[in-house]
N, C-alpha and C positions, 0 to 999 in steps of 0.2 A: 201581488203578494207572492213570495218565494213558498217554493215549498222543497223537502228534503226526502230523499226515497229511504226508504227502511234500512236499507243496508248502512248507506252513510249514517242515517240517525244512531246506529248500533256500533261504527266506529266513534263518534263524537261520543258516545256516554262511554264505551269503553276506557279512552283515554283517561291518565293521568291528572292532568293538565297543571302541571307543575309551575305554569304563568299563571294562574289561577285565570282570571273574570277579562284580565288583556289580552290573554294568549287566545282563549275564546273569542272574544269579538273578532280580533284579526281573522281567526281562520275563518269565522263567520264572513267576515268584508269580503274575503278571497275569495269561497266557495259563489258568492253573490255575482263577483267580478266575474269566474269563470263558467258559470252556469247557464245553461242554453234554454231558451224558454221558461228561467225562473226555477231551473230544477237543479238543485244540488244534487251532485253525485259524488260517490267516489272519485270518480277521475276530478272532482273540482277541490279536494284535498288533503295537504299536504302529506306526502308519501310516508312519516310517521304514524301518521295516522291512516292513512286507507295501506297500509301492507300489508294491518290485518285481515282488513277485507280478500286481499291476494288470498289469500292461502283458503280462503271460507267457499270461494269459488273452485277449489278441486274439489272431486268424492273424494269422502273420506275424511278421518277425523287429524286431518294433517295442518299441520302448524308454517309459516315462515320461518328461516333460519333465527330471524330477528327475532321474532316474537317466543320462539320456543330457549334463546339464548337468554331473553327477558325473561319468562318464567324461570328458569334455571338460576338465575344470577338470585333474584329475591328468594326461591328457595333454602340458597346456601346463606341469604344472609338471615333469612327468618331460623334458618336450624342454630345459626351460632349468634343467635342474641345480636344480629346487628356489627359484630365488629369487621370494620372491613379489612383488617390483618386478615385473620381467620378466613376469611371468607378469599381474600387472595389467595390464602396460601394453599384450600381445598379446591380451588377450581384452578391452579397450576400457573398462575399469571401475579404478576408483580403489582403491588398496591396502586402504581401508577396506572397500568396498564388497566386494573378494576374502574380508579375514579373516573377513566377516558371511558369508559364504556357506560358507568353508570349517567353522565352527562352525554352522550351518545340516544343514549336507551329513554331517556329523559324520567331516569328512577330515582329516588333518592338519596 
């Protein structure tokens, strides 16, 4: 029987999971495929998901570029109601350039 270390368990709930209940098996099958002695780690998943983990291993209450670019983007779009004009046009980047990032970021 597999088992999962704390850290990885606290990316996997973390996550979105915008594939809903597929997207989870998969990385489930993976983490299985690349875990050594039945032990899921971090290093056994996908780098959207364990980057958080990156940043939780400095001191200090410091964030990934990714992850703190993700907070920031939902911030702007929770302050203006969702519209991703708005939301383009406060964080200085073209709608196109937002949608590429919000499918990037795997947000919304």
């Amino acid at each position: 029987m597999a088992r999962v270390t704390d850290r990885a368990l606290q990316c996997l709930m973390a996550y979105d999971w915008p594939g809903n209940i597929r997207e989870l098996q998969n990385v489930l099958e993976r983490g299985l495929i690349l875990a050594e002695n039945d032990l899921i780690t971090t290093a056994c998943l996908p780098q959207e998901l364990s980057g958080q983990a990156i940043a939780e291993t400095v001191d200090g209450p410091f964030l990934s570029l990714k992850a703190l670019e993700r907070q920031h983007i939902l911030a702007v779009l929770q302050y203006v109601g969702g519209s991703r004009t708005r939301a383009a046009e406060i964080l200085g980047i073209g709608r196109k350039t937002l949608y590429r990032k919000l499918q990037q970021l795997s947000l919304p």
